[in-house]
Backbone bond lengths (Angstrom), bond angles and torsions (degrees), N, CA, C in turn:
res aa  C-N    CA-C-N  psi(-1)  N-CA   C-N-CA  omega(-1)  CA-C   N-CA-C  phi
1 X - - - 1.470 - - 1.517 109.42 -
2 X 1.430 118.82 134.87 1.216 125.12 -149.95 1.746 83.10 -112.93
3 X 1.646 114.50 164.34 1.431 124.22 -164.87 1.926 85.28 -78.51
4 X 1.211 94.14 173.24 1.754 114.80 -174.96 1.791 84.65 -75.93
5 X 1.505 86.78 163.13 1.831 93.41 161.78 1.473 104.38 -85.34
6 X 1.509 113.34 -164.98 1.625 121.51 169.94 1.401 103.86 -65.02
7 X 1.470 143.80 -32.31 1.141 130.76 -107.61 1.975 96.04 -157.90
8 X 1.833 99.99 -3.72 1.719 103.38 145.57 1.166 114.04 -66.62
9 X 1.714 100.42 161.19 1.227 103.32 160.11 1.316 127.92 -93.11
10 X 1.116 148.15 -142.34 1.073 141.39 -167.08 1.876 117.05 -106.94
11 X 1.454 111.55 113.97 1.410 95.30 179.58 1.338 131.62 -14.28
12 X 1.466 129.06 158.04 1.036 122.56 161.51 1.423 139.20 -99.11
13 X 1.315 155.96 160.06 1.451 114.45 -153.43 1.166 134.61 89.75
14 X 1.218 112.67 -34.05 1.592 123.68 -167.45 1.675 123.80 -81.03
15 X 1.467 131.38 106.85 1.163 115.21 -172.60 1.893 120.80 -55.28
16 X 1.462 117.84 58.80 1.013 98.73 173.66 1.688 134.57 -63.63
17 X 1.014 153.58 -141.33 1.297 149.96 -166.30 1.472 110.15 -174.40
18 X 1.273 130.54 -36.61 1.466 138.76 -173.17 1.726 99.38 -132.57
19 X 1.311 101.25 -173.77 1.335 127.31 172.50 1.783 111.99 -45.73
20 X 0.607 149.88 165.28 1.231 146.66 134.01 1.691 128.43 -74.67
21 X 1.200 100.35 -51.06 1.578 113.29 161.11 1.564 100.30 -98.56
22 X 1.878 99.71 159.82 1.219 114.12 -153.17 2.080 77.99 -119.84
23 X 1.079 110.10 116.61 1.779 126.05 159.33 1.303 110.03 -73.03
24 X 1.369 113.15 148.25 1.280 107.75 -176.37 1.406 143.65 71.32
25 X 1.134 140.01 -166.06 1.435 144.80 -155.04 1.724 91.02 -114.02
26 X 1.893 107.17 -176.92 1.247 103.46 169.16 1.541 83.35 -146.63
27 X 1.646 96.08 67.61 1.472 124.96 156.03 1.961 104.81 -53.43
28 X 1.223 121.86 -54.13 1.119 117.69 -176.35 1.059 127.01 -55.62
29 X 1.494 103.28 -61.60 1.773 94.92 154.00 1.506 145.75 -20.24
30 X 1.920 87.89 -63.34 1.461 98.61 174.94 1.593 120.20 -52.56
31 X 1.359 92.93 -41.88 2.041 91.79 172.58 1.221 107.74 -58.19
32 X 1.084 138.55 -64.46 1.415 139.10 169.71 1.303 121.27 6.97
33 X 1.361 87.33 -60.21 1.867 109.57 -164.93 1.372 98.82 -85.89
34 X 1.169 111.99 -43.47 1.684 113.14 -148.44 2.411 114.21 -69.24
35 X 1.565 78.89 32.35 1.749 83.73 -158.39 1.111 126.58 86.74
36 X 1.294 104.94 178.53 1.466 129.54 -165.98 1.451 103.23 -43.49
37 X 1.483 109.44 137.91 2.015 98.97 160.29 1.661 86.03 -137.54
38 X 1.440 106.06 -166.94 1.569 129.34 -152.64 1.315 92.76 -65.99
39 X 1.248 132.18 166.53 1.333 136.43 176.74 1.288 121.67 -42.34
40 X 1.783 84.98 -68.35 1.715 102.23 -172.37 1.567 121.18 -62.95
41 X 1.098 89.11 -22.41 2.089 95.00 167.34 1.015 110.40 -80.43
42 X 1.493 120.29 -9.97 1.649 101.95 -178.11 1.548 109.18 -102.64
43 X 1.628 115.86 -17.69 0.927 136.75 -157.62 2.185 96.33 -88.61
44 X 1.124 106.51 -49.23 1.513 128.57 170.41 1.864 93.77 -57.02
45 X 1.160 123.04 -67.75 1.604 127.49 164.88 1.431 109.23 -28.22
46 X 1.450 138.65 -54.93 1.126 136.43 -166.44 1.620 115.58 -81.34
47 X 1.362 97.77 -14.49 1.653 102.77 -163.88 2.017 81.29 -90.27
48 X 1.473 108.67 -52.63 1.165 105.61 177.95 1.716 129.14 -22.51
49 X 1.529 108.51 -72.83 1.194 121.15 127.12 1.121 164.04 -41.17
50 X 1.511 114.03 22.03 1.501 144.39 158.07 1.181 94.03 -108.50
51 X 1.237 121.87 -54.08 1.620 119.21 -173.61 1.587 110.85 -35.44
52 X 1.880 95.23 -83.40 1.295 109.42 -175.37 2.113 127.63 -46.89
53 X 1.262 84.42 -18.07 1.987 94.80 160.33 1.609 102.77 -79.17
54 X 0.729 119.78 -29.86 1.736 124.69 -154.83 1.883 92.14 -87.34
55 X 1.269 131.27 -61.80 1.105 121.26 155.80 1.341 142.83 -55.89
56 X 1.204 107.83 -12.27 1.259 112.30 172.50 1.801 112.97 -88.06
57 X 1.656 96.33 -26.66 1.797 110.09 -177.15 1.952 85.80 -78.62
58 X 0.901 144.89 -13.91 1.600 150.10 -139.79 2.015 86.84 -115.20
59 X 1.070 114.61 -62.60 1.016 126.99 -170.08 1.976 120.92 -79.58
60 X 1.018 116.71 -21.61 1.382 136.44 146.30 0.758 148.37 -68.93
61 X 1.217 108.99 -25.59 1.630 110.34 -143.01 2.076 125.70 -82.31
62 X 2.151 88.21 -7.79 1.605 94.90 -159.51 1.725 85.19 -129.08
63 X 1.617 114.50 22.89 1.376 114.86 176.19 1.568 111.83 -68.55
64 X 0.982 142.40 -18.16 1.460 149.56 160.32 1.493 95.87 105.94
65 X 1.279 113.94 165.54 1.341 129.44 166.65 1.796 121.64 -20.75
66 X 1.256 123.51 84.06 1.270 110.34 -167.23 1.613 115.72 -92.35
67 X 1.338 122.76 -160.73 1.746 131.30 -169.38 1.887 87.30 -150.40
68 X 1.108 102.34 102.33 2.123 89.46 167.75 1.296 111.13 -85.41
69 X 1.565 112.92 126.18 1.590 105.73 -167.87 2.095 91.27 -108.57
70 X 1.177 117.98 151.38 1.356 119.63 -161.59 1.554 96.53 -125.74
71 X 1.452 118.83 150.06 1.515 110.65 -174.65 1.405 103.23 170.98
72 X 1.729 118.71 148.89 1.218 132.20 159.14 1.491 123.94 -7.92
73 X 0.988 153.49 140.12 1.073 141.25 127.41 1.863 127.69 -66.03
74 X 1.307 127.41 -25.91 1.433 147.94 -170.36 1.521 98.92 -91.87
75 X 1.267 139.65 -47.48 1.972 115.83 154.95 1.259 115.39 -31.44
76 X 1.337 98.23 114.55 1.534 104.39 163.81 1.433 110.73 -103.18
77 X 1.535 106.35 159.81 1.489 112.90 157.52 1.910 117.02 -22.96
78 X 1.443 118.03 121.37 1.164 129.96 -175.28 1.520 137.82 84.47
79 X 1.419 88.97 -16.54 1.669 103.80 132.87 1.658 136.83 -35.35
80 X 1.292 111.62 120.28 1.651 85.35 171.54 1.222 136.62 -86.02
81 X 1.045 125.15 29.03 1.513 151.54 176.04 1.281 104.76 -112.79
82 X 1.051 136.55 -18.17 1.776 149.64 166.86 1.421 100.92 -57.58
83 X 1.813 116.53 -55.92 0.699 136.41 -129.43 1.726 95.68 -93.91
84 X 1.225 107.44 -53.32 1.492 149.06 171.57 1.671 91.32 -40.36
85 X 1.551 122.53 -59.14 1.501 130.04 -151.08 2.177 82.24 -83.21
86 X 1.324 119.24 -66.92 1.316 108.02 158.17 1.694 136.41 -6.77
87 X 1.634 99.52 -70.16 1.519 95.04 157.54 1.542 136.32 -61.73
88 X 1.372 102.96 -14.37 1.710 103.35 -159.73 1.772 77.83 -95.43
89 X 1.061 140.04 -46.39 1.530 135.26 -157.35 1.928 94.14 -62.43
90 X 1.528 111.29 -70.36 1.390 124.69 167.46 1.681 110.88 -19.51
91 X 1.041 113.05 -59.99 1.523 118.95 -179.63 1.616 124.37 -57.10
92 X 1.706 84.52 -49.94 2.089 88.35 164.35 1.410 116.67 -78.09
93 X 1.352 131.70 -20.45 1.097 126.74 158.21 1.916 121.98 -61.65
94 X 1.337 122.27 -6.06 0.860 131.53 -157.13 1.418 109.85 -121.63
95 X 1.673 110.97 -9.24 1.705 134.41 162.19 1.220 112.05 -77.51
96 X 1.236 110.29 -36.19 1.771 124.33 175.80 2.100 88.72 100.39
97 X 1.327 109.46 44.07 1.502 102.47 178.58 1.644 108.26 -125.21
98 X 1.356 116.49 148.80 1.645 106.90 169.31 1.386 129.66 -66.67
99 X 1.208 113.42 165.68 1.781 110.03 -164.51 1.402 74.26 -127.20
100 X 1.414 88.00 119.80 1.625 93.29 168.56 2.292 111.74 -123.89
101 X 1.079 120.01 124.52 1.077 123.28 -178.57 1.622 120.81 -111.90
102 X 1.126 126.03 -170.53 1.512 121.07 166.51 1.620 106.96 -94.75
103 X 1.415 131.55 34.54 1.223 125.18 171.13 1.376 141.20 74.85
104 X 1.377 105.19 -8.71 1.680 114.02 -178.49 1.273 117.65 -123.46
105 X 1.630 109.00 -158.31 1.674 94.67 -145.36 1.651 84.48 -94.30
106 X 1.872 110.87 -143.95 1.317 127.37 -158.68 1.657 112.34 52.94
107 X 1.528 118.25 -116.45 1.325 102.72 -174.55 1.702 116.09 -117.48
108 X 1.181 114.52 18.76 0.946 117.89 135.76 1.583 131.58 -66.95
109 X 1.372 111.79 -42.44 1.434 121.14 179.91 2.329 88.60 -53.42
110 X 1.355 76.91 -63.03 2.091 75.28 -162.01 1.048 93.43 -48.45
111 X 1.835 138.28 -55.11 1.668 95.69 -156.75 1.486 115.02 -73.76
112 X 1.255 127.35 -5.79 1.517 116.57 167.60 1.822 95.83 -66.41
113 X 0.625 125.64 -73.02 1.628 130.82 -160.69 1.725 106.32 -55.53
114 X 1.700 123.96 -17.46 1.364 106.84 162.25 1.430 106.27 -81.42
115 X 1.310 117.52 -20.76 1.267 112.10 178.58 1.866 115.23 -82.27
116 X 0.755 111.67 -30.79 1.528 120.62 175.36 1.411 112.41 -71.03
117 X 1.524 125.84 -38.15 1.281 124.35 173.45 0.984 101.40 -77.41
118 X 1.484 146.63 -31.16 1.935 143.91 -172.23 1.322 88.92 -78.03
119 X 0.841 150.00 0.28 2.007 141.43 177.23 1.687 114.24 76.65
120 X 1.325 93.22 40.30 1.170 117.90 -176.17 2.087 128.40 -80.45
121 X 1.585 132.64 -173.37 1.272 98.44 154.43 1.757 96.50 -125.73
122 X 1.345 105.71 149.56 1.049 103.46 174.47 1.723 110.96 -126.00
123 X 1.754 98.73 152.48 1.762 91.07 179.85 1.437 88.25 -152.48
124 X 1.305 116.86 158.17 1.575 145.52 173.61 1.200 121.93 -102.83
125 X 1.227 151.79 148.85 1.625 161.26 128.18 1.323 104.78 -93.15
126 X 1.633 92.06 101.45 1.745 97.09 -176.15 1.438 101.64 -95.48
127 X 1.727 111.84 172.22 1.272 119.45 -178.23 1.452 108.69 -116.25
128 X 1.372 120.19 175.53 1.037 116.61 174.17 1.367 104.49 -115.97
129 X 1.467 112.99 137.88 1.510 119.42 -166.16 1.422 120.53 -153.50
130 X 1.154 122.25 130.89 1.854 115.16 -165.83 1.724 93.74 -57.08
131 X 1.126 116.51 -47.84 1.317 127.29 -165.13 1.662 118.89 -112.21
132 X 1.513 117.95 -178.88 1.540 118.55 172.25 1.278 117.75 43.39
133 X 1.292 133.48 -73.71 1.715 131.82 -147.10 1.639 71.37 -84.63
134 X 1.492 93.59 158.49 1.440 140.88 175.74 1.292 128.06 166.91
135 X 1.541 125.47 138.64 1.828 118.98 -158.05 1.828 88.57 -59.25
136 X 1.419 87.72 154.58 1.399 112.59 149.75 1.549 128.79 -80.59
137 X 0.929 120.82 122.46 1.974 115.72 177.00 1.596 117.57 -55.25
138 X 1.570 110.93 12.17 1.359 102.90 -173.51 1.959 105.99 -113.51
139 X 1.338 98.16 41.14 1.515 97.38 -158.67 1.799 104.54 -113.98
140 X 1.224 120.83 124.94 1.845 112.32 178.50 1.752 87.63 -62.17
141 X 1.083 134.42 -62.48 1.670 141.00 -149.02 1.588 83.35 -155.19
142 X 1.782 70.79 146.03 2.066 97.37 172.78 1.941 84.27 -157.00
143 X 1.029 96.55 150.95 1.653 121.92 142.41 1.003 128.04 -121.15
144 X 1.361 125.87 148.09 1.589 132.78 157.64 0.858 139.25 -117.88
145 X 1.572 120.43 138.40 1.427 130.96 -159.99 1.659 105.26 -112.09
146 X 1.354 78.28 160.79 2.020 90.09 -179.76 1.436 104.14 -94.16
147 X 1.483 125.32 -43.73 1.180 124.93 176.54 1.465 113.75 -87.11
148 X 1.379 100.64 161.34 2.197 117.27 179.24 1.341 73.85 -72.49
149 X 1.669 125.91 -81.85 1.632 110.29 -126.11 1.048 120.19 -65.48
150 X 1.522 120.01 -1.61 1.276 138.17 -159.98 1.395 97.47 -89.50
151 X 1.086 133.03 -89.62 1.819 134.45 119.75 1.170 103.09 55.69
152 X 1.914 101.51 -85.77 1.342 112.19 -148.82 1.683 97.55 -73.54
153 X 1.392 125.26 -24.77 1.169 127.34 -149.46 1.645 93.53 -84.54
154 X 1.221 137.33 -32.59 0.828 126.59 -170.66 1.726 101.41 -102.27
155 X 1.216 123.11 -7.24 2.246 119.34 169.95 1.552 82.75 -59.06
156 X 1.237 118.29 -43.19 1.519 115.07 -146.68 2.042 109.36 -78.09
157 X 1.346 103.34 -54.74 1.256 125.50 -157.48 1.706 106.92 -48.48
158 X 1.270 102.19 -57.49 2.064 124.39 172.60 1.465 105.01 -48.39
159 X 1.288 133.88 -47.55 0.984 132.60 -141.03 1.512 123.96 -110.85
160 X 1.958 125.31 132.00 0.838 99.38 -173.96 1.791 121.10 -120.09
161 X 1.008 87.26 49.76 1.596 114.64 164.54 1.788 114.78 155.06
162 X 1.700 88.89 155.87 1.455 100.50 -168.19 1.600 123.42 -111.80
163 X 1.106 128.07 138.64 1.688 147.57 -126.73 1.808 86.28 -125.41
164 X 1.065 144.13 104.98 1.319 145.81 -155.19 1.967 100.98 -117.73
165 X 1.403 134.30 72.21 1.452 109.77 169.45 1.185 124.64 -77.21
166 X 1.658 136.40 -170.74 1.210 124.99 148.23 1.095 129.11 -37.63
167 X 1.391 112.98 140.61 1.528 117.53 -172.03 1.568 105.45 -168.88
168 X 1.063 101.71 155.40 1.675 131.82 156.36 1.273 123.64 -47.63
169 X 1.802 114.99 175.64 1.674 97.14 169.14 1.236 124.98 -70.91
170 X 1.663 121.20 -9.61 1.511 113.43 169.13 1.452 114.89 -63.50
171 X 1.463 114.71 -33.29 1.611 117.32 173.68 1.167 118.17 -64.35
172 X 1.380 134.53 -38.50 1.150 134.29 179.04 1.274 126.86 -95.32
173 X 1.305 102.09 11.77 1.826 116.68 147.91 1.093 111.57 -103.07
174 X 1.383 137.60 -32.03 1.437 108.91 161.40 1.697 114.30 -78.92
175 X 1.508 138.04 -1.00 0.759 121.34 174.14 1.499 112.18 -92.43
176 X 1.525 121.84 -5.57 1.771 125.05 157.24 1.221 120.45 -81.86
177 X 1.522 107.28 -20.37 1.313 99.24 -174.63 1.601 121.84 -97.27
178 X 1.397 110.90 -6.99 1.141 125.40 139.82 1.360 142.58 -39.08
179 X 1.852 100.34 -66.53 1.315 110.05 155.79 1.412 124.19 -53.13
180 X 1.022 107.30 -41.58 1.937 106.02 -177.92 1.494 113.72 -46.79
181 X 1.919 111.16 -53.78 0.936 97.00 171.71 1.330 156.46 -90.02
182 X 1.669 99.04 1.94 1.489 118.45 146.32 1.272 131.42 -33.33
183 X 1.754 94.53 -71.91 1.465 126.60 175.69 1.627 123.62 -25.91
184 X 2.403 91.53 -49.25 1.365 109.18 -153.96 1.705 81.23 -111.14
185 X 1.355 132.94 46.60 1.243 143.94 165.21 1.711 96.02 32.29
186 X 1.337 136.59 1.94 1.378 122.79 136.58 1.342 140.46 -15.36
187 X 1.299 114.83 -15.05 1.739 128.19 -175.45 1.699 93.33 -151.26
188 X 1.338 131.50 166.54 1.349 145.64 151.38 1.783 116.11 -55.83
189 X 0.687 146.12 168.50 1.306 145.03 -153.82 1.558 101.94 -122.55
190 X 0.957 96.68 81.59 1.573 136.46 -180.00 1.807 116.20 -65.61
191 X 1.020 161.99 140.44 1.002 156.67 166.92 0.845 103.56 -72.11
192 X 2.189 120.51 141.05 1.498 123.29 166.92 1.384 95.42 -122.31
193 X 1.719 106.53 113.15 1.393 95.94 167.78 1.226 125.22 -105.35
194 X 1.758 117.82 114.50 1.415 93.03 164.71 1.700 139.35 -105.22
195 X 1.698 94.62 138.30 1.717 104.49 -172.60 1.420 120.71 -73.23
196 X 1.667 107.70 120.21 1.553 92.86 179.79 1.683 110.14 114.07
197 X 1.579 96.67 65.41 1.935 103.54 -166.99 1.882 83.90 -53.13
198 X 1.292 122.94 -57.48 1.433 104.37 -138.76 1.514 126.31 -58.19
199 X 1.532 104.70 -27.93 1.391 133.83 139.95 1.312 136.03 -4.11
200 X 1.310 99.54 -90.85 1.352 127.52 176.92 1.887 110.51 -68.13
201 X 1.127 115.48 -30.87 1.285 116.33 -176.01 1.132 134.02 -39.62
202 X 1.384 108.38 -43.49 1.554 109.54 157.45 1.089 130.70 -90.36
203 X 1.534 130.28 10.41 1.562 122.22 153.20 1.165 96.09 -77.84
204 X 1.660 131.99 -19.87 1.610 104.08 -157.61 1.278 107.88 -86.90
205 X 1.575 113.77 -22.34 1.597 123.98 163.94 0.952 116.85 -65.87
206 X 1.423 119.34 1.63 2.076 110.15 -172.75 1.721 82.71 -108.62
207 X 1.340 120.34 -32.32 1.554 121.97 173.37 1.444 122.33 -54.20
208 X 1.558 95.71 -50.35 1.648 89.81 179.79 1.636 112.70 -85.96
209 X 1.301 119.43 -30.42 1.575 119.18 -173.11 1.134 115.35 -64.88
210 X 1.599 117.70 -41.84 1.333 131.73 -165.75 1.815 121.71 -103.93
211 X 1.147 93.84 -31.32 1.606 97.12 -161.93 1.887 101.08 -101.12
212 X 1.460 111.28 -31.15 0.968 127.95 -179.55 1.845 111.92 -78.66
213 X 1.225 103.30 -50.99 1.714 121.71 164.17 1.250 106.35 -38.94
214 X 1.564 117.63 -69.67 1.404 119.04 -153.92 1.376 105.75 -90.74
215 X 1.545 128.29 -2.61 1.477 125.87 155.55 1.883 102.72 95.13
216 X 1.633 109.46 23.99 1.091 105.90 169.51 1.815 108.11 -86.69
217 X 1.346 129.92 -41.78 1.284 123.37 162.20 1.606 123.00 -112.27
218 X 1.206 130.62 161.39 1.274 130.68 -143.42 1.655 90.59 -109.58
219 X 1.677 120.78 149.72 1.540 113.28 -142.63 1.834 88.64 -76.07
220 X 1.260 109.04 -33.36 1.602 113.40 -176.86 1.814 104.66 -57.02
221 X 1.264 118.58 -1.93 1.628 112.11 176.25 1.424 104.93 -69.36
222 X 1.521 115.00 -33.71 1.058 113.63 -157.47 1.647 102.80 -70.99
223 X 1.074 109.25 -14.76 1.528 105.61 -161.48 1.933 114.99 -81.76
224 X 1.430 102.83 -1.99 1.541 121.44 163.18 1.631 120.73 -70.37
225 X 1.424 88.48 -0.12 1.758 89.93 169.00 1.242 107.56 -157.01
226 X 1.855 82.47 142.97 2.365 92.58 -167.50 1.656 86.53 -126.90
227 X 1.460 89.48 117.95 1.939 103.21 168.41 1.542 103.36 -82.37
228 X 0.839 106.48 172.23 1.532 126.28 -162.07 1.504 114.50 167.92
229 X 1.501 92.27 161.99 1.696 104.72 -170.47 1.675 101.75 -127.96
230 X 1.603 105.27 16.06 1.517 99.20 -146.87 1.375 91.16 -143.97
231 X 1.691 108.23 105.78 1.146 119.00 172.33 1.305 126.80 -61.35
232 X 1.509 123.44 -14.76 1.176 127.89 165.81 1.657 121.44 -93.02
233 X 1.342 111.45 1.16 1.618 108.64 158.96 1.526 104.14 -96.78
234 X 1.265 133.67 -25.82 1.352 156.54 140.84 1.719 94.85 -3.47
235 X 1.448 107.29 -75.96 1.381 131.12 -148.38 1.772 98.52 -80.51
236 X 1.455 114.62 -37.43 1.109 107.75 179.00 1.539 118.19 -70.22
237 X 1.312 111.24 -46.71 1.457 112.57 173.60 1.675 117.50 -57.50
238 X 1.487 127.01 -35.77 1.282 107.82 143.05 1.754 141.27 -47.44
239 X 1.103 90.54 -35.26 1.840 94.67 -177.41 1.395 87.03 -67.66
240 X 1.540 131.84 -66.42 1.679 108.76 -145.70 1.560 107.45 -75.47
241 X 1.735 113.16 12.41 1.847 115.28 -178.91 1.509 93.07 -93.32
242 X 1.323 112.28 -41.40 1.823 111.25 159.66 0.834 143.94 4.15
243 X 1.984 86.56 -87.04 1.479 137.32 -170.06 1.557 93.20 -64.60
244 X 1.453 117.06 -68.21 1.432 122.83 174.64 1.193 131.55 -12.62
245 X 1.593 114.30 -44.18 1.429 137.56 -160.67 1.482 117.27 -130.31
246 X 1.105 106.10 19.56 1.432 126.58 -172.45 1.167 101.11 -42.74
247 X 1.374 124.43 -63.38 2.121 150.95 -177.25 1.116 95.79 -42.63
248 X 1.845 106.19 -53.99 1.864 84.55 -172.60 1.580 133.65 -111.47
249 X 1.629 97.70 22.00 1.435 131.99 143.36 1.532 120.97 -46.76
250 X 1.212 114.65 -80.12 1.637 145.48 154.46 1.463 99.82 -5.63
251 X 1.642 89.24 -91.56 1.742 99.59 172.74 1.206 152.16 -53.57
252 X 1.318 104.16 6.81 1.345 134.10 -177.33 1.706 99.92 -50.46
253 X 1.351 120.83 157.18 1.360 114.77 169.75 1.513 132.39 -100.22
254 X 1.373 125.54 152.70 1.430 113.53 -144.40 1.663 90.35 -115.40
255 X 0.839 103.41 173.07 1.649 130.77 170.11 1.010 124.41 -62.93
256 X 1.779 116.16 125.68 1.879 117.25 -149.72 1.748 72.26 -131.96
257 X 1.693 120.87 106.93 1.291 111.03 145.57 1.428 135.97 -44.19
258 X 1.158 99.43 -34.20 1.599 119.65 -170.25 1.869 94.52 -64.38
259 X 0.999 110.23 -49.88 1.529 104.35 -179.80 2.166 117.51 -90.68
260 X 1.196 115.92 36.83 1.120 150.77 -157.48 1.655 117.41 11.25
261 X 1.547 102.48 47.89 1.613 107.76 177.74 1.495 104.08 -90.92
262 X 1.526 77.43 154.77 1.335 97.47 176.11 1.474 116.92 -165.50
C-alpha cells in the first residue's frame, strides 16, 4: 500500500481527533508571536495551552517506552530514504518499542508503516499546518497540536532515544533540540542516531571544522551522535538505552479505568 496522494481523504478507521486538513490561516499563531496583546487574550492563550499539554499528557501517556524517529516530509515512496525510514521503523518494531513520529507523510509516514507492517505500535504528534503535514494511515493513535513547542515537548518526553533521517529545517530543529538537551543534561543521554552517512556528512564537517575550531562546542559534543547507514547498529544502540533504563521502564505507570484511560 502506497502513501495517499495530497488530495485523499483521510483513511478510514483511523482514531483521528481533529480535522485532518487545517482551514484557514495560522492567524493565531501569528498573534502569539507578534507581542504583547490584552490580558484576557493572553490569559484565555495560556489556559489554551494548558489544555493542549493536558491532551496530549491524556493521549500518551500509556504508549509504552517509545524511539522518536525524525524525517522529511517531501521523500516519497521509492526514495531510498523511504526505504531507509522503512527499515529503521521495522527494527523498533522488532525491540518490542513504539515508533513514535510527527505524523505525516514522506519518511515519517514509512517509519510508522515499517513499523506497523513488522507488528509493531505506531503513533504520531501531528501538526497543524496550512499545507504538507497530514496524519499518515499507518498510525495505532496520533494527536494534534496547534503549537511546535507543544509538539516538540511531547516527540521528546515518551521517548528513549532519537532516530534522526534526512530532513529539512523542521528536522534539524528537532535534531538540535535534542542535542541541546542532552548536551545541557536536561534529558538522560539518550542516543542520537543519525541515518544516512552521505547526508549528514557535511553538517558533521561544518560541526567539527567550525563549531569545534572556534570553541563554540567542545570536540567530545560531537560524540552525542553516531551516523550510520545500518539499521541494525541503529537497533543496538537502542537496546543498550533500554537496558539502561530498564527501572524506569518497569515503573512506568499503568492504566486506572476508574479515571477512563486508555
Amino acid at each position: 500500500m502506497s502513501d495517499p496522494s495530497p488530495d485523499a481523504p483521510p483513511p478510514a478507521g483511523l482514531p483521528y481527533d481533529v480535522s485532518w486538513i487545517v482551514k484557514g490561516s495560522d492567524r493565531e499563531q501569528r498573534r502569539f508571536l507578534a507581542g504583547p496583546r490584552a490580558r484576557r487574550e493572553e490569559l484565555a492563550r495560556v489556559v489554551r495551552i494548558a489544555f493542549e499539554f493536558l491532551r496530549g499528557f491524556r493521549r500518551l501517556h500509556f504508549v509504552g517506552p517509545c524511539v522518536t524517529v525524525f524525517g522529511s516530509a517531501r521523500f516519497g515512496e521509492g526514495h531510498p530514504y523511504y526505504g531507509l525510514a522503512q527499515q529503521v521503523g521495522a527494527a523498533l518494531a522488532r525491540l518490542g518499542v513504539t515508533t513514535m513520529t510527527g505524523g505525516g507523510p514522506g519518511l515519517m509516514a514509512a517509519a510508522n508503516r515499517g513499523a506497523k507492517e513488522a507488528g509493531g505500535y505506531s503513533i504520531g504528534c501531528n501538526i497543524q499546518l496550512p499545507a504538507e503535514q497530514r496524519p499518515n494511515p499507518w498510525l495505532d493513535r496520533w494527536v494534534t497540536f496547534r503549537y511546535f513547542f507543544v509538539r516538540k515537548v511531547m516527540l521528546v518526553k515518551y521517548s528513549y532515544a532519537f532516530v534522526v533521517l534526512p530532513g529539512g529545517f523542521g528536522t534539524m530543529d528537532e535534531l538540535f533540540e535534542a542535542m541541546t538537551l542532552v548536551q545541557t543534561r536536561k534529558i538522560e543521554a539518550f542516543p542520537v542516531v543519525l541515518m544516512g552517512t552521505e547526508y549528514w556528512a557535511p553538517l558533521l564537517d561544518f560541526l567539527r571544522g567550525t563549531l569545534v575550531r572556534e570553541g563554540t562546542i567542545a570536540p567530545e559534543d560531537l560524540d552525542l551522535l553516531t551516523p550510520t547507514d545500518s539499521p541494525e547498529e541503529m537497533a543496538g544502540l537502542v537496546y543498550r538505552a533500554l537496558e539502561a533504563n530498564r527501572k524506569a521502564i518497569v515503573a512506568r505507570p499503568r492504566r486506572r479505568r476508574m479515571l477512563g484511560e486508555r
